[in-house]
C-alpha positions in Angstrom: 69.6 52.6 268.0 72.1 52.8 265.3 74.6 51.0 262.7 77.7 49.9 264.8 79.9 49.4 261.8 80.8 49.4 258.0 79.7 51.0 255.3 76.5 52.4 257.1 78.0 52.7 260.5 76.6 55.7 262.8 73.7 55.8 261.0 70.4 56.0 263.6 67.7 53.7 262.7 63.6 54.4 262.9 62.1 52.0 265.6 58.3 51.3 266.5 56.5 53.3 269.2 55.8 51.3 272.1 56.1 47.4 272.4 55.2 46.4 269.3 59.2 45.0 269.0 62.1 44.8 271.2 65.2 45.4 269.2 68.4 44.0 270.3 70.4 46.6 272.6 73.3 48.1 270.7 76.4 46.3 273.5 74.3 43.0 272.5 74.4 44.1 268.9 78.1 45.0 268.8 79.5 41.6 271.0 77.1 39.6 268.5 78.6 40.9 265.2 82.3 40.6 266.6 81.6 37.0 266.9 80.2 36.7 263.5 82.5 39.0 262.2 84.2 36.0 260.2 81.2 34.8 258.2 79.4 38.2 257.1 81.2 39.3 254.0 79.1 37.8 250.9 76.9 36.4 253.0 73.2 35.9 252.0 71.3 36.3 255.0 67.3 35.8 256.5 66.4 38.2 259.7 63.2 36.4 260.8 60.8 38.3 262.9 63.1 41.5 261.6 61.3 44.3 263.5 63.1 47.9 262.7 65.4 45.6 260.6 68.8 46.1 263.2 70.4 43.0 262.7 69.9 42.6 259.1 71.3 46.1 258.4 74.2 45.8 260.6 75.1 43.0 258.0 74.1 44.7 255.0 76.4 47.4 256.7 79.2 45.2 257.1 79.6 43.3 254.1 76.6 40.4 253.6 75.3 40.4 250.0 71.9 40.4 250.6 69.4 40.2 253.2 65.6 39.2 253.5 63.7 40.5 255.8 60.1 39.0 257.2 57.9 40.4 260.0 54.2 40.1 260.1 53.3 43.9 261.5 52.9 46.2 258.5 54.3 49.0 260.7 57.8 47.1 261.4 57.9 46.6 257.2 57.8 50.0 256.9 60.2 51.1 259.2 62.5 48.3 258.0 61.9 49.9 254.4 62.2 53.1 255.4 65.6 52.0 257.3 67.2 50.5 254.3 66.7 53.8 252.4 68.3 55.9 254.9 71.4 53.9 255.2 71.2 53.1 251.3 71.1 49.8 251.6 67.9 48.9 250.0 69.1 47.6 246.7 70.4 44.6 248.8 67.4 43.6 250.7 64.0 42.4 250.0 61.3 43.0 252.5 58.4 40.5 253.1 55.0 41.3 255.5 54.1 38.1 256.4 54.4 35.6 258.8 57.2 33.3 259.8 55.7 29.8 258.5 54.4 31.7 255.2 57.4 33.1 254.3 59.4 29.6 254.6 56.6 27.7 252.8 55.8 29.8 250.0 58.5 32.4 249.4 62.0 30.6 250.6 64.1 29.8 247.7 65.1 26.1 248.2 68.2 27.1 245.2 69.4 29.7 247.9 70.6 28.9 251.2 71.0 30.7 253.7 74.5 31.6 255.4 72.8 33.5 258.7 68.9 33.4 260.1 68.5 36.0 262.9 65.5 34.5 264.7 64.3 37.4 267.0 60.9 35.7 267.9 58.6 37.3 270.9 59.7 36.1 273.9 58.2 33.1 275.7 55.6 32.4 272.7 56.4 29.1 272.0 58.5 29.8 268.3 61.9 28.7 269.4 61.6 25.4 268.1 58.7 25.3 265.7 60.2 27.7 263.2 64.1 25.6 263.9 62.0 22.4 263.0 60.6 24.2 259.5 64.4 25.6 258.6 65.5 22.3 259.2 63.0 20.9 257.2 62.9 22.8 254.6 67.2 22.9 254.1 67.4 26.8 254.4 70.9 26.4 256.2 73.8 26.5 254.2 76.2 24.0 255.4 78.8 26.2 257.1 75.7 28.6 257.8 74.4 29.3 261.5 71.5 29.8 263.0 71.7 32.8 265.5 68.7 33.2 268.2 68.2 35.9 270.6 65.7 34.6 273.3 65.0 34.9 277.2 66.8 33.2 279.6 63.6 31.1 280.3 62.7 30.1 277.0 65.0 27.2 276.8 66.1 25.1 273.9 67.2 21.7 273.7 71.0 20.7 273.0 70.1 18.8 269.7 66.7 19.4 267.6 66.2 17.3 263.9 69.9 18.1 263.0 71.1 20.8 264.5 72.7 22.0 267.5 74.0 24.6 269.8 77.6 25.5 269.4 77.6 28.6 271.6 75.5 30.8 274.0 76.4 34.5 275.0 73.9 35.2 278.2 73.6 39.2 278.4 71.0 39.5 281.1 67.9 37.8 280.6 69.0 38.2 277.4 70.5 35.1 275.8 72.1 34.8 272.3 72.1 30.9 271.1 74.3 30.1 267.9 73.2 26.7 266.3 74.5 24.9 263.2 74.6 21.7 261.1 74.7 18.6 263.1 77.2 17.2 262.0 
């Protein structure tokens, strides 16, 4: 696993031993970032269930201004850390170990929204829509922002949820990436 592109590009990244996490492959990685290519520079960006920290260092890598990271398994924070020093890219991140729900309730920033979320939740566990419901709740979205989910083919989610919904699907697989935004 490695940075694709920008300022960090060919850089390999430190992953966890076993299946702890499933980071994204790199040709999913590379076809994602092409599409997003337009709204990463000075972008401020959240990479929920953040693993080895992949997605959110691509971006770094490629121009967002900052990126939070959250993950629950002390292990994947350390790697992430440990990732962001490598590739020099740490002064532009903050890393939190915690879950999903605490992070949004007790350390999101309602001042700050977000112009990406990478949602790379465990697949068919049931977080899909729970943790869209709380951004939505909680107005983490900018208003141009976007909402990118990587899930499993089976773990479907519905065409409109509380405000937002799906402008786009890749399918890579079993792999599916599902863009959401704004309902506007």
């Amino acid at each position: 696993m490695r940075v694709i592109s920008g300022s960090a590009k060919g850089h390999k990244l430190k992953s966890l031993k076993g299946m702890a996490t499933r980071p994204t492959a790199d040709r999913i990685k590379e076809s994602l970032f092409n599409i997003i290519a337009a709204y990463l520079p000075d972008a401020y960006v959240l990479d929920l269930f953040a693993g080895t920290g992949s997605l959110g260092i691509e971006s770094l890598s490629r121009g967002a201004e900052f990126v939070v990271f959250v993950d629950k398994n002390p292990m994947a924070v350390r790697i992430i850390s440990e990732n962001l020093l490598h590739t020099k890219l740490n002064e532009k991140a903050k890393v939190y170990n915690c879950d999903w729900s605490e992070y949004i309730s007790r350390f999101s920033n309602a001042e700050r929204k977000y112009d990406i979320i990478f949602m790379d939740p465990p697949y068919s566990k049931g977080f899909i829509i729970p943790v869209l419901q709380k951004i939505w709740q909680k107005q983490l979205l900018s208003i141009e922002g976007m909402i990118i989910v990587e899930r499993e083919k089976g773990d479907v989610i519905p065409e409109l949820i509380e405000g937002l919904k799906i402008v786009r699907e890749q399918h890579y697989g079993r792999t599916v990436i599902t863009f959401i935004q704004y309902h506007k």
